[in-house]
C-alpha positions as CSV (number, residue, x, y, z in Angstrom):
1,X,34.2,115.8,50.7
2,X,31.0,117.0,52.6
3,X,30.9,120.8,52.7
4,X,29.6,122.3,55.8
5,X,26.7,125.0,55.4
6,X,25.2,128.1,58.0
7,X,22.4,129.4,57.7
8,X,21.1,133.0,58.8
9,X,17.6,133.5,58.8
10,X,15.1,136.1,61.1
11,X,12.1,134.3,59.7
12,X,11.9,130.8,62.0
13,X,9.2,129.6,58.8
14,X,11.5,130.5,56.5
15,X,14.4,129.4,58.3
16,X,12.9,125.8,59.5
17,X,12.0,125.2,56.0
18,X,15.1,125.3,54.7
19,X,16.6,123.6,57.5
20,X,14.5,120.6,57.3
21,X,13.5,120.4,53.6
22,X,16.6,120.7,51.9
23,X,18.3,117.0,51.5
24,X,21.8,119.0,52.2
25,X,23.4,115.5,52.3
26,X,22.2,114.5,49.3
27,X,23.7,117.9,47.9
28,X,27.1,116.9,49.3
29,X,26.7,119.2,52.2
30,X,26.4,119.0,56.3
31,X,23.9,121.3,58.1
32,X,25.9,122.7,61.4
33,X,24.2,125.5,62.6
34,X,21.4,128.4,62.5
35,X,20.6,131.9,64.1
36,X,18.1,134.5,63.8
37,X,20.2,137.2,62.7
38,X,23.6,138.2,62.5
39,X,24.8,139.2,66.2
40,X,23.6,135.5,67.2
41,X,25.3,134.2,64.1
42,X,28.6,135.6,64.3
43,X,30.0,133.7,67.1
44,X,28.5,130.5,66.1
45,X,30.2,130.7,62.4
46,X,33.6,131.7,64.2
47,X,33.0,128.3,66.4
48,X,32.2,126.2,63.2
49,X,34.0,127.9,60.5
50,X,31.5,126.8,57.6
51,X,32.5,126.7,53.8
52,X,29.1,127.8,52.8
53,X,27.1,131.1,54.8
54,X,23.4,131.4,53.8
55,X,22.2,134.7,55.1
56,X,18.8,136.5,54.7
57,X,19.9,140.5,53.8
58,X,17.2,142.2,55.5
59,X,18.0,141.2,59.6
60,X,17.6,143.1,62.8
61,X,20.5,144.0,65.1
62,X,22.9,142.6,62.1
63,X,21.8,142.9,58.9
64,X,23.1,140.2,55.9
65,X,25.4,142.6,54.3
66,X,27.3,143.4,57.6
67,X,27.7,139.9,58.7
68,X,29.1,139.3,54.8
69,X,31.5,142.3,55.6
70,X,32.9,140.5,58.9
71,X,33.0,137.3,57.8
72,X,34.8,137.9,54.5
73,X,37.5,139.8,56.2
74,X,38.1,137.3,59.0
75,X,37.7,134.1,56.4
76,X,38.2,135.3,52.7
77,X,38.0,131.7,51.3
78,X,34.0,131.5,53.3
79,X,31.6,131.5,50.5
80,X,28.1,133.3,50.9
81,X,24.6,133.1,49.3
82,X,22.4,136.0,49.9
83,X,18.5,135.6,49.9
84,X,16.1,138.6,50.1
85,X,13.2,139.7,49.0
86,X,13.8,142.6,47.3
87,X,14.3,142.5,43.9
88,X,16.8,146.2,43.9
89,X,20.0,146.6,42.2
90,X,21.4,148.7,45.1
91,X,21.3,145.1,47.6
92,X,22.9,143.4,44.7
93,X,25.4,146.0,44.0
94,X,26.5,145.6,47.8
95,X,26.5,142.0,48.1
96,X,28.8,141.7,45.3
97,X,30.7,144.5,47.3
98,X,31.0,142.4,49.7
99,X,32.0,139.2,48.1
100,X,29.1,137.7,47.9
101,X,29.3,134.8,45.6
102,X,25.1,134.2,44.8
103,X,22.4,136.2,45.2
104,X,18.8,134.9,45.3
105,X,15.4,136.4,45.6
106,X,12.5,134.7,48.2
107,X,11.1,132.6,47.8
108,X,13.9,130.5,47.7
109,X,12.6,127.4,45.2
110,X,14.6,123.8,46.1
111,X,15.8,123.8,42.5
112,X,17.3,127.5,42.4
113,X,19.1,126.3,46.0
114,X,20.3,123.6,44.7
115,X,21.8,125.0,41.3
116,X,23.6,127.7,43.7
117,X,25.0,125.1,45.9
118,X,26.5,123.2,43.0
119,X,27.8,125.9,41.5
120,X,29.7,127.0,45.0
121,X,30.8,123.3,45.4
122,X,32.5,123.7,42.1
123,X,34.3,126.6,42.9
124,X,35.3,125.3,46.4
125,X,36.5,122.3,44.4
126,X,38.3,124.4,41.6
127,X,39.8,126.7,44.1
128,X,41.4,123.7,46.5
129,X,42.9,122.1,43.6
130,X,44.4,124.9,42.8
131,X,45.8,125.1,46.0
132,X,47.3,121.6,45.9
133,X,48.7,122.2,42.9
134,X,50.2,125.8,44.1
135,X,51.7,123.6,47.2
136,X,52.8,120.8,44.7
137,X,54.8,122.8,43.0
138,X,56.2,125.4,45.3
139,X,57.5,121.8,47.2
140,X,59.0,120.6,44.0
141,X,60.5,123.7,43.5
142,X,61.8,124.2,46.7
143,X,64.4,121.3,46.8
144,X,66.1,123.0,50.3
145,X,69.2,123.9,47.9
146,X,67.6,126.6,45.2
147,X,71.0,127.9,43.2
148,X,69.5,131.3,43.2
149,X,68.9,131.5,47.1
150,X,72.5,130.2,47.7
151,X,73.4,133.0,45.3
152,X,71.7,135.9,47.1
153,X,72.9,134.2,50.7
154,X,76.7,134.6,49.5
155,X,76.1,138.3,48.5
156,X,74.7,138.6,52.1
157,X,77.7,137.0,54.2
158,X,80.4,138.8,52.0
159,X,79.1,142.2,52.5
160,X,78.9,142.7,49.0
161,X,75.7,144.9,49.0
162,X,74.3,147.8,50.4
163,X,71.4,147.7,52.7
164,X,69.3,149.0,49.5
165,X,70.8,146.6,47.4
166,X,70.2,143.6,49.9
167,X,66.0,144.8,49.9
168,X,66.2,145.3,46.2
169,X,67.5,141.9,45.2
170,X,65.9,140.3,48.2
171,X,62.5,141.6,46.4
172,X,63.7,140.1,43.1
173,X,64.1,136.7,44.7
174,X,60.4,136.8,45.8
175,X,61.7,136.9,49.5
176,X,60.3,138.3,52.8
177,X,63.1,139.6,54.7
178,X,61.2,142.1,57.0
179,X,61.6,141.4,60.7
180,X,63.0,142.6,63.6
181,X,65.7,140.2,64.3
182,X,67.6,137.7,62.6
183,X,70.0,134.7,63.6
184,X,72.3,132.4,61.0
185,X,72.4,128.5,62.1
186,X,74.7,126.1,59.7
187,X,74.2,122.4,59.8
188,X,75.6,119.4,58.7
189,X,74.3,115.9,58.7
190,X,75.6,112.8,57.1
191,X,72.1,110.3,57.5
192,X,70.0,111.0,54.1
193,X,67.1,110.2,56.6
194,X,68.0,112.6,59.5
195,X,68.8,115.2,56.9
196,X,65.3,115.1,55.3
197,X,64.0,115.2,58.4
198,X,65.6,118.0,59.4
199,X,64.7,120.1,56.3
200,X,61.2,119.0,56.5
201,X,61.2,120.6,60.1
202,X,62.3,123.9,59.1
203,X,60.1,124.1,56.1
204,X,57.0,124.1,58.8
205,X,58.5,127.8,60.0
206,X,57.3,130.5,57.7
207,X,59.7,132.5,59.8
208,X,62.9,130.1,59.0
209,X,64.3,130.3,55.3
210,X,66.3,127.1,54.6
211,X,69.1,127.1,51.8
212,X,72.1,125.1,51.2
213,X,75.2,126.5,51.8
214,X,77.8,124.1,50.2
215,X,78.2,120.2,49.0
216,X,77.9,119.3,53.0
217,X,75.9,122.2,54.6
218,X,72.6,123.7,55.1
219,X,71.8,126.8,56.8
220,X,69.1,128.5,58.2
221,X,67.9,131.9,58.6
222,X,66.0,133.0,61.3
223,X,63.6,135.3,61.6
224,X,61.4,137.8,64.1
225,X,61.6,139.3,67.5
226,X,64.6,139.9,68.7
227,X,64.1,139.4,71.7
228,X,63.0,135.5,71.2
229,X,65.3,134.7,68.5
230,X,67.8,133.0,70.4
231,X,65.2,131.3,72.5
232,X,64.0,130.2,69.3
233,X,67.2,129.0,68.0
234,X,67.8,126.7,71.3
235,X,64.7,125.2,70.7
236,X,66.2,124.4,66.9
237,X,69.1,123.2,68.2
238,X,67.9,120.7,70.3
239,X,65.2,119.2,68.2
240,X,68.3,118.6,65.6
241,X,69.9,117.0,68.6
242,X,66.9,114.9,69.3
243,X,66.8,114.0,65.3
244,X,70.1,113.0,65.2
245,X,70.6,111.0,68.2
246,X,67.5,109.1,67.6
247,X,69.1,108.1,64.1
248,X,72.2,107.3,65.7
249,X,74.4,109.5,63.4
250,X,78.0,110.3,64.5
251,X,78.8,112.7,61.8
252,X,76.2,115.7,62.2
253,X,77.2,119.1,63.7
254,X,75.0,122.2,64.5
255,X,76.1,126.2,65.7
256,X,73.7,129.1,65.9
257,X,75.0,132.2,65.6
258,X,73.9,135.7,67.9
259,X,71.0,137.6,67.1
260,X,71.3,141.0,65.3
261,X,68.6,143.8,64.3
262,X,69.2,144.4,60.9
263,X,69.3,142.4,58.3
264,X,72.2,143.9,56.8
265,X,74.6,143.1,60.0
266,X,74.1,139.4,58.8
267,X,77.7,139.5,57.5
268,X,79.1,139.7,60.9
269,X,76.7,137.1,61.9
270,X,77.7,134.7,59.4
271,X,81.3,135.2,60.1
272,X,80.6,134.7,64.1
273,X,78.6,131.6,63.5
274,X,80.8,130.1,60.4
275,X,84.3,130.3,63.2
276,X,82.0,128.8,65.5
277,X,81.1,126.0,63.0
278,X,84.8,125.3,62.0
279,X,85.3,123.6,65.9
280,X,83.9,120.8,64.3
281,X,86.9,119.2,62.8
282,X,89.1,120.1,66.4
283,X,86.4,118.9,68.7
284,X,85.1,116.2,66.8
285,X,83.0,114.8,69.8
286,X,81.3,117.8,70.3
287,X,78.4,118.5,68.3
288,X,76.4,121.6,69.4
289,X,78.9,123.9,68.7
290,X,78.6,126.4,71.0
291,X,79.7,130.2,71.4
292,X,81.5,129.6,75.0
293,X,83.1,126.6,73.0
294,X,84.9,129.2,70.5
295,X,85.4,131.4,73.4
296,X,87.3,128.7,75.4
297,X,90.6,127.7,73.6
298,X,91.2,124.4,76.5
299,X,88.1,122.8,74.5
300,X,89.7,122.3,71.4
301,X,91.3,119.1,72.8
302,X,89.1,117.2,75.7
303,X,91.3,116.7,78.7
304,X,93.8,119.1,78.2
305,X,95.7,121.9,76.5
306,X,98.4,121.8,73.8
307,X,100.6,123.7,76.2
308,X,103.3,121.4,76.6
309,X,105.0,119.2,73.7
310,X,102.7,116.3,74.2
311,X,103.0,115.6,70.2
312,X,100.1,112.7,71.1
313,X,97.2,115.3,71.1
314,X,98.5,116.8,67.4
315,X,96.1,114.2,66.3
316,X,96.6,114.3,62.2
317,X,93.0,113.4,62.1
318,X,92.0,116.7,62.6
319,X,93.9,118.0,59.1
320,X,92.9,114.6,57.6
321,X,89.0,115.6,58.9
322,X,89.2,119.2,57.3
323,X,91.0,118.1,54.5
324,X,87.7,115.7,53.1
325,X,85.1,117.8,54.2
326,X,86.4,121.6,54.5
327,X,86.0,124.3,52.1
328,X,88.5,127.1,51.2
329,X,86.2,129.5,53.2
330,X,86.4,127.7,55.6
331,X,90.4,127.8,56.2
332,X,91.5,130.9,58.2
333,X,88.5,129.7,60.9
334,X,89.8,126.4,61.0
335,X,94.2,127.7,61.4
336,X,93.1,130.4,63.5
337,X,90.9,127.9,66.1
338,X,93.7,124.9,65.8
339,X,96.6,127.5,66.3
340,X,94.7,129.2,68.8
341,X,94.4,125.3,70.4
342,X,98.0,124.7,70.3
343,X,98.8,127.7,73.4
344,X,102.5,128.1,73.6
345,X,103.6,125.1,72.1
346,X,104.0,127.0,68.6
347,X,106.7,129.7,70.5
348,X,109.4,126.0,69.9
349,X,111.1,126.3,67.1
350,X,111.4,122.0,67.3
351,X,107.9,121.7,67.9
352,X,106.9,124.3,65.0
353,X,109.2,121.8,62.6
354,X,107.4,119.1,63.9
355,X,104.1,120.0,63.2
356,X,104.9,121.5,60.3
357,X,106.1,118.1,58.4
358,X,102.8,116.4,60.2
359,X,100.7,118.6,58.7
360,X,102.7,118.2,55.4
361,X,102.8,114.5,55.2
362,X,99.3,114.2,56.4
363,X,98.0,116.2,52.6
364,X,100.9,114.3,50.5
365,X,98.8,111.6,51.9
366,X,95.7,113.0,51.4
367,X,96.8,114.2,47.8
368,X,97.9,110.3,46.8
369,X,94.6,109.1,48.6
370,X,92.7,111.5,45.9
371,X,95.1,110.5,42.7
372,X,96.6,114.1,42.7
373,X,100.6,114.2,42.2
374,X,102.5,114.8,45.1
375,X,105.4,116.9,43.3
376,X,103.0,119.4,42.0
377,X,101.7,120.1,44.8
378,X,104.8,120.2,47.0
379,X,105.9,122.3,44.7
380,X,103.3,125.0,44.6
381,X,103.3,125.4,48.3
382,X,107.6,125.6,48.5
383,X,108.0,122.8,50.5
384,X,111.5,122.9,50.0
385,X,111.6,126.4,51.5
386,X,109.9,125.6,54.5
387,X,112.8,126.7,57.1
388,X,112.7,130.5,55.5
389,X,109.0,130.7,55.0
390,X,108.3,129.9,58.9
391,X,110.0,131.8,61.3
392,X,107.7,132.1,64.1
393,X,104.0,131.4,65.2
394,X,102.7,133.8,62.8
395,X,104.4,132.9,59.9
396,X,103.3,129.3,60.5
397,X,99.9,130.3,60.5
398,X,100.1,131.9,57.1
399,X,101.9,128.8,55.7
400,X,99.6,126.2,57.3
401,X,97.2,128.2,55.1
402,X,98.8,127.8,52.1
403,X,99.5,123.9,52.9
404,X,95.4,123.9,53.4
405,X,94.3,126.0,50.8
406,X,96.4,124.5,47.9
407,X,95.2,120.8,48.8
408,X,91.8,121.9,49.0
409,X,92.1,123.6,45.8
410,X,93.4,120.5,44.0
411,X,90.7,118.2,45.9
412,X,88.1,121.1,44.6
413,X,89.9,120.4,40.7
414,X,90.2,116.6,41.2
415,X,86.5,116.6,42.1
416,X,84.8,118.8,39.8
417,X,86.9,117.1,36.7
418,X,84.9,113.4,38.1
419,X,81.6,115.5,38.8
420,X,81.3,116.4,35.3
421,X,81.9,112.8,34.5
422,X,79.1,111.9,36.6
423,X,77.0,114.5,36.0
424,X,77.3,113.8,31.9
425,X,76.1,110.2,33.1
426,X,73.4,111.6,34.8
427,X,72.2,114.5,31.9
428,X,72.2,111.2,29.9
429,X,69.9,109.3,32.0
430,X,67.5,112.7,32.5
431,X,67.8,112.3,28.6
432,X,67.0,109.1,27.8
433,X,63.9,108.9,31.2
434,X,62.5,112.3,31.7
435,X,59.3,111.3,30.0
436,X,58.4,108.6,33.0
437,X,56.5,109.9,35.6
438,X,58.1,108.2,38.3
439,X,61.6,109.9,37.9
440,X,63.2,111.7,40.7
441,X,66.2,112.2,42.2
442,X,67.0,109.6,44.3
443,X,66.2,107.1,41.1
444,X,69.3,109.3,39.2
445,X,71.7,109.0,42.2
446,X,70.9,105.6,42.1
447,X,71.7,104.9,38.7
448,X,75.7,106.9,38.8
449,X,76.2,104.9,41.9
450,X,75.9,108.4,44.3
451,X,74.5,109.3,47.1
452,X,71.3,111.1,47.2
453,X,72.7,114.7,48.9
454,X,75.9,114.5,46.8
455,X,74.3,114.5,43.9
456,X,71.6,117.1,44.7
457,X,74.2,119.3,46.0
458,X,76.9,118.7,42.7
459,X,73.8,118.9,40.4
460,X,72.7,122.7,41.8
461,X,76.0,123.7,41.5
462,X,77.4,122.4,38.3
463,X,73.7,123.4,36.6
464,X,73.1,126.8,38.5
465,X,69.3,125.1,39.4
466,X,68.0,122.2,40.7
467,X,67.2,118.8,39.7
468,X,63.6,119.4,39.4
469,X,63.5,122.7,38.1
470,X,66.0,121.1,35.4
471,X,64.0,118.1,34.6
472,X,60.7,120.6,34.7
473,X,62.1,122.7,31.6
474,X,63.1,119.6,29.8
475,X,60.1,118.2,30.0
476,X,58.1,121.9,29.0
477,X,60.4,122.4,26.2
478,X,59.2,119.0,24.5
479,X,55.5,120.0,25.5
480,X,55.8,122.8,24.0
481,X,57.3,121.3,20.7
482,X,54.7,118.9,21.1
483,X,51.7,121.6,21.0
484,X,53.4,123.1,17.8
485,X,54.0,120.1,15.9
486,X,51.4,117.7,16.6
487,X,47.5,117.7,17.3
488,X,47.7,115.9,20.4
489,X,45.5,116.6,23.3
490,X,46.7,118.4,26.4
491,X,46.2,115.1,28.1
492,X,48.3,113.3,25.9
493,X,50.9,115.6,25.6
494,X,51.1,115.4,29.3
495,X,51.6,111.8,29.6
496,X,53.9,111.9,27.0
497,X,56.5,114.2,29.2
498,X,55.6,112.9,32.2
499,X,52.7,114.1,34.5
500,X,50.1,111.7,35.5
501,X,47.7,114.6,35.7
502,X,47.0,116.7,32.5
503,X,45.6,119.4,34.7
504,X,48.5,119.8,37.0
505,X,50.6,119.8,33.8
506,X,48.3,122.5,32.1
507,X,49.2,124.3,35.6
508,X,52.7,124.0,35.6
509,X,53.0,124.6,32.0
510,X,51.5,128.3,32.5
511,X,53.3,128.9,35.9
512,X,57.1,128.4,34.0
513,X,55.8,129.0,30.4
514,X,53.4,131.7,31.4
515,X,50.6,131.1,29.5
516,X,48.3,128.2,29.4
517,X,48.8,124.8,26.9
518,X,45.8,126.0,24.9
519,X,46.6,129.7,24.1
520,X,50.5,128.5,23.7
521,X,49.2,126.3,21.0
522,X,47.0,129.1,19.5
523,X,49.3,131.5,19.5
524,X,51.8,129.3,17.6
525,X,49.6,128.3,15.2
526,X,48.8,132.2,14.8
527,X,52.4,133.2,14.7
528,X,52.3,130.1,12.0
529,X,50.0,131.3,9.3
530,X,51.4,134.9,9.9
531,X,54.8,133.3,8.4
532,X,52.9,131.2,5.4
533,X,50.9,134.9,4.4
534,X,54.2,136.6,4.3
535,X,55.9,134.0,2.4
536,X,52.8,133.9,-0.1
């Protein structure tokens, strides 16, 4: 990587010299510009945004020290080398003020140069694999579905917290929330490809915070002015469109919710934007979900109302559709839109029966399709009371919940009993392969026989954290066994739990462990002879 270099120079003798005598090439540097003094210079460093400034101290119109001062708070990571020729503690105590990084006294010998030039190479180096390593891991870490962020999310959206409280643990989690809008978009997409996409995209907004929200969707918060946020959102909404279409996916679905000012109104945000979202098992055609959607009940079923006694558009596909993908949160949006889509219908007591023994037969179905017994759970929802339980429209709402909410419940049992099957397999197969360097998640899903966002999603919340922040404490536990136990080398000790590269392990060792390889090792060894004193 050639470094680029400016230099700043009122003497032209001085400042040829140096131009033209120094092989900067050769030093792993390219030459890209000169000026007489700071006022010139400033504008031509802004154009070429160097790594390296070389700037004489004692200028006219802009001395050395002032151009530092600018530079260093426009670009922070610019490095500078000061030359003058006065050999005073007062320049040096400045310079170093001013983040100077070498100071050297005229006249400037080749070999002096050159020593500070290496030395600032080294650093640039040090610093920008740091850096990587920094973005390495915070991309690791991030995994789109952190347990803790879903955590803080469902305080949010139930209203559980004060607006304090929200800033308080909001600061705990390491999160900006300050802004002075926000907006709530949920998605859902079943292509592993479009999905990744998708996350990637939002990960390129500092300003949009991307979490999962359950085993089948993601949402995103959105945040900034106000006034722009919904803007903002529509331009979101149809890039997913774009993503998904491309892809030809059928099962992906999208709603934004309506901007408020403070983040602590999110609750009624979320519960806007979640109704919104629970159209998509009544209008399954329609994927942008759409406020005026919601708003207009004669969308629920394209081409016409359930006004009449047409029993044709009571498609049991809808319940079926809720049924494999809904949650439990999820169920008074989804009665209150379908009974909403159902207009007058529901005032006939022989329609009501009717769709009431759909619905009914449409889970028994769903319950056999799962392996769940059918008695127990016509039982628990008093099937055989049916006639006294619904008297009206209202009273079939509440019982339609029940019918949902009990199925869902034993779909939730049926499935968690088979995760924890699965998820033993997998445990085993972290286990038995966390030590080879190529393991990741897909190569686990792979193995169970599940798909890639299942698993992730099952994983986080049977484990309360991710797959990789699982597999990273594994693999520091035995490290740091290793480092007691043994006399290995950091290197080794690194291959031997997976990492390719011993100094990205010595990294992420001291970001989770908090301390580096080396002073865990000393420490223990301390902490070691302490105990054999005592017992002595």
């Amino acid at each position: 990587m050639m470094l680029k270099v400016f230099l700043v120079e009122d003497e032209s003798v001085v400042r040829e010299a140096l131009r033209d005598n120094i092989p900067w090439q050769q030093y792993g540097y390219r030459f890209v510009g000169e000026a007489g003094d700071g006022e010139m210079a400033l504008p031509l460093i802004r154009k070429t945004v160097p790594d390296v400034l070389i700037t004489d101290i004692k200028m006219p119109f802009m001395d050395g020290l002032a151009l530092s001062h600018i530079v260093k708070s426009e670009y922070p990571d610019m490095k500078i080398i000061i030359i003058s020729g006065y050999d005073d503690f007062d320049y040096a105590r400045q310079a170093i003020s001013e983040g100077v990084d070498e100071y050297l006294l005229k006249p400037i010998t080749r070999r002096s140069l050159q020593k500070s030039l290496s030395d600032i190479r080294e650093k640039i180096e040090a610093e920008q694999e740091q850096k990587n390593y920094v973005k390495k891991f915070q991309s690791e870490m991030q995994q789109y579905e952190q347990y803790a962020l879903h955590s803080f999310f469902e305080k949010v959206f139930e209203g559980r917290l004060s607006a304090q409280e929200l800033y308080e643990e909001a600061g705990k989690q390491g999160l900006d929330i300050n802004a002075s809008g926000y907006d709530l978009m949920l998605f859902g997409v079943q292509e592993d490809e479009s999905r990744e996409d998708l996350l990637r995209y939002f990960l390129r907004f500092p300003e949009c915070m991307v979490f999962r929200w359950n085993m089948n969707t993601y949402g995103v918060l959105l945040m900034g002015d106000a006034k722009s946020l919904k803007e903002r959102a529509n331009t979101h909404l149809d890039y997913i469109k774009k993503t998904c279409e491309a892809s030809g996916d059928q099962d992906w679905y999208v709603a934004a919710g309506t901007p408020v000012e403070r983040f602590s109104q999110l609750s009624d945000c979320y519960r806007r934007v979640n109704h919104i979202y629970a159209y998509r098992y009544l209008t399954p055609e329609k994927h942008v979900l759409t406020e005026e959607l919601a708003e207009n009940a004669s969308a629920v079923c394209e081409g016409g109302s359930f006004g009449g006694l047409d029993v044709n558009k009571v498609d049991p596909e809808i319940i079926r559709g809720f049924l494999n993908n809904g949650q439990r949160t999820e169920v008074d949006d989804f009665v209150g839109s379908y009974m909403q889509g159902l207009g007058e219908a529901v005032a006939s007591r022989l329609f009501r029966d009717y769709l009431l023994l759909n619905i009914q037969f449409t889970a028994q179905a769903f319950m056999e399709s799962i392996g769940c017994e059918q008695e127990e759970y016509l039982e628990t929802v008093g099937a055989d009371r049916i006639h006294e339980m619904v008297t009206g429209p209202d009273t079939m709402a509440e019982y339609v919940r029940t019918l949902l909410t009990e199925a869902l419940r034993l779909r939730d049992e049926k499935q968690k009993t088979q995760g924890k099957k699965v998820l033993q397999n997998a445990l085993d197969y972290i286990e038995a392969n966390y030590m080879q360097t190529t393991l990741n998640l897909n190569e686990v899903a792979r193995a169970i026989g599940m798909s890639p966002n299942y698993f992730s999603g099952l994983f986080s919340q049977e484990m309360k954290m991710t797959f990789v922040e699982y597999v990273t404490n594994k693999r520091m536990e035995q490290a740091k066994r290793l480092l007691k136990e043994s006399d290995q080398s950091s290197a080794q000790i690194a291959a031997a739990v997976g990492y390719k590269d011993a100094h990205y392990f010595s990294f992420v060792f001291k970001k989770t462990v908090g301390v580096s390889p080396r002073d865990y090792r000393a420490k223990s060894q301390e902490n070691t002879n302490r105990a054999t004193r005592g017992i002595v």
